[in-house]
DRENZA-107702 format. One record per residue (C-alpha): x, y, z. Coordinates in steps of 0.02 Angstrom, whole numbers. Layout:
N
      xx      yy      zz
       X       Y       Z
...
This chain:
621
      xx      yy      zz
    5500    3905    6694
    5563    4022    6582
    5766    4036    6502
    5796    4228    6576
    5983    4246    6561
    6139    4116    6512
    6293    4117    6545
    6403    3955    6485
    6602    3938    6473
    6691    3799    6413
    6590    3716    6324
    6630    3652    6134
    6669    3812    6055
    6621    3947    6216
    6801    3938    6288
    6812    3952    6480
    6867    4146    6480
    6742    4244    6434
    6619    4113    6371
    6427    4175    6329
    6323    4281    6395
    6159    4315    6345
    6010    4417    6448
    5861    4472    6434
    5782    4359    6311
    5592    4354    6268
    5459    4288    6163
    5579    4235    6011
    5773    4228    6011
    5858    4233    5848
    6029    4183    5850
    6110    4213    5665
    6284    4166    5618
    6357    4073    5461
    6396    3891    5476
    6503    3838    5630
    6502    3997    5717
    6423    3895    5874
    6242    3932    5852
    6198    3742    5858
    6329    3721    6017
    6196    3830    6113
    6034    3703    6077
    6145    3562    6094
    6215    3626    6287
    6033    3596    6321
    5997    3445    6242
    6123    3358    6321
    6080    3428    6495
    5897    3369    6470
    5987    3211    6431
    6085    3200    6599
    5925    3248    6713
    5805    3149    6610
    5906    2963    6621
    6046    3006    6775
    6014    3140    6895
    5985    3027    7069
    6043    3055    7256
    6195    2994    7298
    6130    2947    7468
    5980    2906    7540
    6007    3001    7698
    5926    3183    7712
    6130    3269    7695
    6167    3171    7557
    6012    3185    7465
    6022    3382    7426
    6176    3376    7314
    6147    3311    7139
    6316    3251    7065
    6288    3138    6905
    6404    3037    6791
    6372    3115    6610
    6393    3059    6428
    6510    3223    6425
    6673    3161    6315
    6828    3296    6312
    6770    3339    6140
    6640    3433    6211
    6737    3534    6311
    6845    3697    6240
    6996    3646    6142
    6986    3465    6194
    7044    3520    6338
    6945    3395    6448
    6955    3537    6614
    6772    3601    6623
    6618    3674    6590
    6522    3801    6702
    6332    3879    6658
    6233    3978    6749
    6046    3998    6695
    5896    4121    6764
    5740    4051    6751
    5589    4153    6783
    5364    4110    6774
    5406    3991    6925
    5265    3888    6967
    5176    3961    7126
    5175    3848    7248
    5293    3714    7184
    5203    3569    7093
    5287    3445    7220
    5193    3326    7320
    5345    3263    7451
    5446    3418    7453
    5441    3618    7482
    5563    3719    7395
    5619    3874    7520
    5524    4024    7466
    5640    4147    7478
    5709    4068    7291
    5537    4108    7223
    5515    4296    7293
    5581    4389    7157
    5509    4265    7027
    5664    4235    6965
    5809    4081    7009
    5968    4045    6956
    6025    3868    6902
    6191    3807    6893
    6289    3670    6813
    6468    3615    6819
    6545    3455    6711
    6723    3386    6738
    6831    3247    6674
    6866    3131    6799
    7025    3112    6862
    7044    2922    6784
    6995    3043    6625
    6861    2900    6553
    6725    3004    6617
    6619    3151    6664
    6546    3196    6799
    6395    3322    6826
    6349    3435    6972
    6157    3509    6964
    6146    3661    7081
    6041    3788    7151
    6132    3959    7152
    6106    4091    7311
    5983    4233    7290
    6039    4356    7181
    6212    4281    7153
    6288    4167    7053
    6374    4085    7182
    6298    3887    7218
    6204    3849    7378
    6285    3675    7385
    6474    3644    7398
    6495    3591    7211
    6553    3392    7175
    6558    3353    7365
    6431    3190    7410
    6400    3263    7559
    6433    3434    7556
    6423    3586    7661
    6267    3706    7628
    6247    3901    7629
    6140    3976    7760
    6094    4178    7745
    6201    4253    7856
    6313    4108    7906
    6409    4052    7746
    6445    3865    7714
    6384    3768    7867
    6348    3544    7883
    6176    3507    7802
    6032    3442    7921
    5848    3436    7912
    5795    3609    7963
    5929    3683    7805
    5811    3804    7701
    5865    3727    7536
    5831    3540    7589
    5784    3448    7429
    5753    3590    7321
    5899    3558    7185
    5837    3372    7116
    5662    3448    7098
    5682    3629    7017
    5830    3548    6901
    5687    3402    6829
    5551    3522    6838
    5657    3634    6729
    5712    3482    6613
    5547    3458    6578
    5511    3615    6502
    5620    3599    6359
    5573    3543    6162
    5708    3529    6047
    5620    3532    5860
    5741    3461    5714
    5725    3383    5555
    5664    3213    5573
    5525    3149    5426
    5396    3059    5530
    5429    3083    5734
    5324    2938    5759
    5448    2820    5671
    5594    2885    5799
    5596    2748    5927
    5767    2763    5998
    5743    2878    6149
    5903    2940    6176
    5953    2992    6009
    5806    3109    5936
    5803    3270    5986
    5619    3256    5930
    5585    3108    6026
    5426    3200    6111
    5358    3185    5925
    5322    3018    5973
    5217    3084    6153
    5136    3227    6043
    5049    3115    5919
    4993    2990    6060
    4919    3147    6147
    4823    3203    6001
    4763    3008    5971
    4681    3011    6143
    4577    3178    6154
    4536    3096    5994
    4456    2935    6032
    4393    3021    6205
    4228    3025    6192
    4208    3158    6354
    4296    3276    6258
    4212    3271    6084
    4200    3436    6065
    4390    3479    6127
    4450    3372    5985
    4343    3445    5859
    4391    3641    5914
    4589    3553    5896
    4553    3457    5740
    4503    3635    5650
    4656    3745    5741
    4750    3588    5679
    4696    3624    5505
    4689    3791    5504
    4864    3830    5568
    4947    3693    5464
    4896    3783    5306
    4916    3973    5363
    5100    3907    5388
    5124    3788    5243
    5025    3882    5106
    4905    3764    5051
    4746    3722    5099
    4722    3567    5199
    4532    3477    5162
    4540    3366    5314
    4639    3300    5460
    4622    3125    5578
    4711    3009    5661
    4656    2844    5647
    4755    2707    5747
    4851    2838    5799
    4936    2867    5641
    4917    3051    5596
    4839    3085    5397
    4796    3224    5298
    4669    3249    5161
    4747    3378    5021
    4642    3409    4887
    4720    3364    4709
    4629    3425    4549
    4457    3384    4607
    4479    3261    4722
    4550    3251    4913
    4690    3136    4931
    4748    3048    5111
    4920    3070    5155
    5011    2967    5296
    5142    3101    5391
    5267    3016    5338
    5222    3041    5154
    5219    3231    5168
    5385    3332    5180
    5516    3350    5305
    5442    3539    5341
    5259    3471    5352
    5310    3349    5471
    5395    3482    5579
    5273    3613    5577
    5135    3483    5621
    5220    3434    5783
    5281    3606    5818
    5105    3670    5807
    5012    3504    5884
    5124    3563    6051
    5075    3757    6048
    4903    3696    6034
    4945    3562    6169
    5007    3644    6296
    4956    3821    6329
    4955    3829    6510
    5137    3769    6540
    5275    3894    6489
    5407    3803    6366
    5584    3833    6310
    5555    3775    6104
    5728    3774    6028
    5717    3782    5838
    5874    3733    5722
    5867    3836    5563
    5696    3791    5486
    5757    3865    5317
    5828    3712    5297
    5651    3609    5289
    5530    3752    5241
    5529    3893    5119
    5580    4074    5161
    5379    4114    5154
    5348    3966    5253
    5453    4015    5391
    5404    4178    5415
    5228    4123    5447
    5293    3997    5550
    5383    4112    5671
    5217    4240    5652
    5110    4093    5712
    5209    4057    5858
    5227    4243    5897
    5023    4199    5961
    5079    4082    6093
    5201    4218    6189
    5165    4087    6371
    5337    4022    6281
    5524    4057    6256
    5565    4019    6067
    5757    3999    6045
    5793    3981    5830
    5952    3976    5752
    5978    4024    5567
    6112    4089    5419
    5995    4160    5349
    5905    4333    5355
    5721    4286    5304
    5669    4359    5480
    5776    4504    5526
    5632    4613    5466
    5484    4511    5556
    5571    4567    5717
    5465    4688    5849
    5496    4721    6016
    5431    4534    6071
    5624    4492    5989
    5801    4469    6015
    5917    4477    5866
    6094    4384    5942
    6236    4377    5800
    6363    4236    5811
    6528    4264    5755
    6694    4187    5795
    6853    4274    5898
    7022    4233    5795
    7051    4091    5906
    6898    4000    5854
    6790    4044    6024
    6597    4090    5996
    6551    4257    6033
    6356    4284    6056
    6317    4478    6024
    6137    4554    6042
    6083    4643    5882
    5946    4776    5945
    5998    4937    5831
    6010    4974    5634
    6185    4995    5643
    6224    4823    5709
    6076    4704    5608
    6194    4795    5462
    6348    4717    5530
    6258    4554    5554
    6201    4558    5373
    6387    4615    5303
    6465    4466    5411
    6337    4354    5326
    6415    4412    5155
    6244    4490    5108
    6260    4644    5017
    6098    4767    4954
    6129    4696    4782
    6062    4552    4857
    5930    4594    4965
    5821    4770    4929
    5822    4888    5036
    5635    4920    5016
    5504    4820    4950
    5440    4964    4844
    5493    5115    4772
    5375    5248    4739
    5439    5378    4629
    5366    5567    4642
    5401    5721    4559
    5449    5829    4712
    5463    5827    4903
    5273    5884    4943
    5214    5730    4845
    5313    5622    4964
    5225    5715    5111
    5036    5698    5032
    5061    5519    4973
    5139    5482    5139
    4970    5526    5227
    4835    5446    5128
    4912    5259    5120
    4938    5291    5293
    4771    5332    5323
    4677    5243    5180
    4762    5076    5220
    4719    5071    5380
    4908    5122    5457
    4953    4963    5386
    5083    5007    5281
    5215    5129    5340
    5373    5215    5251
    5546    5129    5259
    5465    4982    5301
    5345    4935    5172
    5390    5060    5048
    5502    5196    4998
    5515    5348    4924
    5636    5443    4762
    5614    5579    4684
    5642    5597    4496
    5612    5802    4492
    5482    5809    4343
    5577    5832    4170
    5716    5727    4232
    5579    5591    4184
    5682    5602    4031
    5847    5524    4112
    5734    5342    4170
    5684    5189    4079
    5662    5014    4089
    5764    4862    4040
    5880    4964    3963
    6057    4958    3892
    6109    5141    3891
    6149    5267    3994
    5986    5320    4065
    5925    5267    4244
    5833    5105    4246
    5696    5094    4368
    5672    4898    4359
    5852    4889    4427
    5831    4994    4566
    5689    4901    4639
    5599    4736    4595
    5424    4831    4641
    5396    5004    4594
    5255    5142    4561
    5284    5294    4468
    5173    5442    4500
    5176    5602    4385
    5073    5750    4378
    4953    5745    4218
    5032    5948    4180
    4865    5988    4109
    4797    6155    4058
    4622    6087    3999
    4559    5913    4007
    4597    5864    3819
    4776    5898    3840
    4881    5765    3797
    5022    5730    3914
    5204    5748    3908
    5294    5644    3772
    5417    5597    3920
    5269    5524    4018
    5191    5427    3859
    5344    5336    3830
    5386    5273    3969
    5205    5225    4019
    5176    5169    3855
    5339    5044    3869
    5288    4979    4050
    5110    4942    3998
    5128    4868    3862
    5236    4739    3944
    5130    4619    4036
    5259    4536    4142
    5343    4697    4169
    5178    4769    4247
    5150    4649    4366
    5290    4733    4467
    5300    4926    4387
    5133    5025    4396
    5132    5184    4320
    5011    5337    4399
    4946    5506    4336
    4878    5621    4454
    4680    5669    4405
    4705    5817    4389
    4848    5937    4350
    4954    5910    4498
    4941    5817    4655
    4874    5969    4738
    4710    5976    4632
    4661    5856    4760
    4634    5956    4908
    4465    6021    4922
    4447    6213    4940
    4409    6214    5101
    4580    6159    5153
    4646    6290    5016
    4561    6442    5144
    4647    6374    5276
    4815    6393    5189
    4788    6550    5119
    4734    6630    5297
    4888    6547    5368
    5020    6703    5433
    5185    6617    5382
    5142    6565    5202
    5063    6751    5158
    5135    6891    5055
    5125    7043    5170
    5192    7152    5033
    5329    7167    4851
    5402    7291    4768
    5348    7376    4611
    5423    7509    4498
    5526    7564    4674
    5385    7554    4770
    5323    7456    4940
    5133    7380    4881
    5053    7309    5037
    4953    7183    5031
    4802    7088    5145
    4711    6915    5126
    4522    6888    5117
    4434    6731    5102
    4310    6775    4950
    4129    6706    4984
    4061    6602    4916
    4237    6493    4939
    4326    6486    4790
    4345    6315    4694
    4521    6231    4641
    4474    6191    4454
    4569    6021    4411
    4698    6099    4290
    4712    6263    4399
    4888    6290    4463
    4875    6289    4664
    4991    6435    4688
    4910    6570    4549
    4733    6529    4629
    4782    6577    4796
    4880    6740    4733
    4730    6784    4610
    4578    6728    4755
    4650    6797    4912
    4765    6934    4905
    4698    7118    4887
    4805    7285    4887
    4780    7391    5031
    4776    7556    4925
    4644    7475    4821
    4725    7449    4670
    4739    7302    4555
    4867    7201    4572
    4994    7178    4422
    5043    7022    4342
    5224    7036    4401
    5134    7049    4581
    5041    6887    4568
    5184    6804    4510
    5277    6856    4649
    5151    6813    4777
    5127    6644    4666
    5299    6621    4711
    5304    6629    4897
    5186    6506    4892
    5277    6376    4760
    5437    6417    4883
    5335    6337    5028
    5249    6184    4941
    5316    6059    5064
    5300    6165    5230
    5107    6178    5151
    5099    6014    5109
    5158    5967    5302
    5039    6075    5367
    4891    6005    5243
    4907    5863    5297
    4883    5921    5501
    4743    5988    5465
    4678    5833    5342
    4524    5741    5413
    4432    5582    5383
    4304    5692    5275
    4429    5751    5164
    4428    5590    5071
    4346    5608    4913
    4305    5470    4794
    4439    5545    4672
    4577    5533    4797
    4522    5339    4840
    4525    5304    4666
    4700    5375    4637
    4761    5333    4811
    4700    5134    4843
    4771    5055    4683
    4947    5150    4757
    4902    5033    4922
    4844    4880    4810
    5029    4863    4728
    5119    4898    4902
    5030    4755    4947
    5096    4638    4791
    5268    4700    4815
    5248    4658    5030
    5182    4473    4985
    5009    4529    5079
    4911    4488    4917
């Protein structure tokens, strides 16, 4: 049984207005928010139910009336109701992957609560009136409502029939003994992960929000000593390992469990060294059970609430964390942070909730699903861009139809595993304004380290024959990036092959172009005079020498006068020009008519050390 929707008021810091709402959740829940904005109140509303059904939910009666109403005294003080106030606290939770029939053995739950796959669950805790205690009331809510089944805090209370309203309880009543059931059944889907060192060392029961630690490892120690499942446990033993060190980032030798005491072999220099849990870190320990459970329990669906593993594991760490549990999707992950390490991990297996506070000091739980609003989140989190880059990478090109050709090949050469705005970026530094950029500077020129902690620059070579030297702007700053080892480790500089970019398209590509209608001279003036002009593709196909200049080879190879005439130099350079007017509507249309074929071994050896460093600068490396 699955956490659908919530809806809690009253409680700690939800006040008993508007409360919380939260719906739709999935896979993983975020919930971000800066410290006492009432993320933990959320994890802690369930703990403490789990608490109540686990050690006090009984019947009030033994006779069959008395039996279906579920009224508890709770561990509920006034401080954990809003303001101190001591009044009350009201939730109201969907549910949905019911168990089909009921795993009961004595009782049936009514059907009609498991038609639409979905149920609502309700809860309401008062003070007693001699105010020195709580009491709970565990309910089952009608179909489709949020109204209760059960007259609430009544010991022998009315129940609702479908078209009859509130009417005395009796043994043919279509909700008879459904509440106690669904409510445990519920409660026992629930694991609550925090910070303890060694779960196994946690003996008192009622205090550890990990206390299943203890269960997990004894779980583990019997498929290990059972000999009928020999195999099982070895198939666990390396998911055990292998998970454990995708997460944590170093490479675990061995794992067992003699006794029952969980150790793991790390290797050290040249030798493998056994660690007892409790001598590896506060994060170790946590991911271990967190993972032992996935690995546990794949049939049953789980609610796993998380509390802000940043605070146990590094920012890497977690992200692979949350990545590794986005392969067990059976479950509903609830994790509360302040921190953004995994806004940008979120896909549309997520929900982004911020938490803020209203001036009063009430919680206010707000999903996050569009641009606009992660932005708020991360300005009400005080982080600003100065902080945290916008992109991972900058690549820097001359001109707008370098974007466009670049954009396609790492697209296509790494596999679509990279795509723009999220892995990389693009600027444009328009050629001679080269001049205006350096690095680690002091003066008044732009510098490119600043802008981005990763970045590739890509210029054109500008080369009439193949012994010409290249721009002085382009030596220097090449010269001071490379010649700074630390510095290239995150700058790479890149010169284009040939002359420009476009010396990379093979010439059968260039036909196309030239036969297309909309990039074509049809005709220019001369000395007063309309000279009309047609196209023909030459055979054999021209070739696009590397230091040719794109735009003169299709005005000198494909245009013709239709009188017959030669056509002038000032006519070539103004059909030349058409076509260095259209360079990115050409370049957009290159690109649509690109195939896998295209790819020469030129443009894989300019193109995949471009995808190497977007792969440094995205920590895939």
């Amino acid at each position: 049984m699955k956490i659908n929707k919530i809806r809690i008021k009253g409680w700690r810091s939800y006040d008993d207005t508007d409360g919380i709402k939260i719906d739709s959740l999935k896979n993983i829940n975020l919930f971000i928010g800066p410290n006492n904005a009432g993320k933990s109140n959320l994890f802690w509303f369930f703990h403490e139910l789990h608490n109540a059904i686990a050690n006090k939910l009984q019947n009030l009666s033994s006779t069959p009336a008395g039996s279906i109403n579920y009224i508890t005294s709770s561990n509920f003080s006034t401080f954990d109701f809003w303001g101190h106030k001591g009044q009350q606290i009201v939730a109201n939770i969907e549910v949905t992957d019911l168990p089909d029939p009921f795993p009961h053995q004595k009782f049936k739950v009514d059907q009609s609560l498991w038609k639409s796959n979905l149920v609502n669950l309700g809860v309401q805790i008062k003070v007693e009136e001699d105010k020195k205690s709580t009491l709970s009331c565990f309910s089952l809510m009608q179909p489709g409502t949020e109204e209760e089944i059960l007259e609430v805090f009544k010991t022998s209370p009315k129940i609702f029939e479908p078209g009859q309203g509130f009417v005395e309880a009796n043994d043919t009543n279509a909700y008879y003994f459904a509440t106690e059931e669904v409510w445990k059944f519920f409660s026992n889907t629930f694991l609550f992960v925090d910070a303890v060192r060694h779960p196994k060392g946690r003996e008192e029961k009622n205090e550890s929000q990990f206390q299943v630690g203890q269960e997990i490892i004894k779980k583990i120690y019997q498929k290990a000593i059972d000999k009928k499942t020999g195999k099982e446990w070895r198939e666990f033993r390396k998911s055990i390992i292998s998970l454990i060190s995708r997460v944590i980032g170093e490479p675990i030798a061995d794992f067992d469990i003699p006794g029952g005491d969980p150790r793991f072999f790390l290797r050290r220099g040249d030798s493998e060294i056994d660690f007892e849990l409790s001598m590896l870190g506060t994060g170790f320990s946590q991911v271990f059970i967190l993972v032992a459970f996935l690995l546990l329990n794949r049939q049953k669906p789980y609610n796993i609430f998380i509390e802000e593993p940043e605070n146990n594991l590094h920012p890497s760490a977690v992200v692979r964390l949350v990545k590794l549990i986005e392969q067990f999707p059976e479950h509903r992950i609830f994790i509360s942070s302040h921190s953004a390490y995994l806004i940008d991990q979120a896909n549309e297996n997520w929900t982004i909730h911020q938490v803020t506070q209203k001036p009063t000091g009430a919680s206010v739980i707000t999903p996050c699903s569009t641009i606009p609003q992660k932005h708020n989140l991360l300005d009400s989190m005080g982080i600003r861009a100065s902080q945290i880059l916008q992109s991972n990478i900058i690549i820097w090109v001359e001109g707008p139809s370098d974007r466009v050709y670049l954009k396609k090949w790492i697209s296509d050469l790494s596999g679509n595993d990279f795509s723009e705005n999220e892995h990389y970026s693009f600027l444009l530094y328009g050629g001679s304004n080269l001049t205006s950029f350096d690095v680690l500077t002091d003066d008044e020129k732009i510098d490119i380290f600043k802008s981005s902690r990763y970045s590739l620059i890509i210029s054109d070579s500008d080369r009439r024959k193949d012994d010409d030297e290249l721009k002085q702007r382009v030596l220097n700053l090449r010269k001071k990036i490379e010649g700074n080892s630390e510095m290239n480790n995150f700058i790479k500089f890149g010169i284009t092959p040939g002359r420009e970019i476009e010396n990379l398209i093979p010439s059968e590509i260039w036909n196309l172009v030239a036969s297309e209608s909309r990039f074509q001279k049809k005709w220019y003036k001369e000395d007063k005079s309309k000279i009309l002009l047609e196209t023909k593709a030459p055979t054999p196909t021209p070739q696009l020498g590397p230091n040719d200049i794109f735009e003169k080879f299709l005005a000198s190879k494909y245009y013709l006068r239709k009188d017959g005439d030669t056509i002038s130099k000032s006519g070539l350079k103004k059909i030349s020009d058409k076509y260095n007017q259209n360079k990115v509507p050409i370049a957009n249309f290159v690109c649509e008519s690109w195939g896998n074929g295209h790819y020469s071994e030129e443009i894989k050896s300019f193109v995949i050390p471009i995808i190497e460093h977007i792969k440094v600068a995205n920590g895939l490396t």
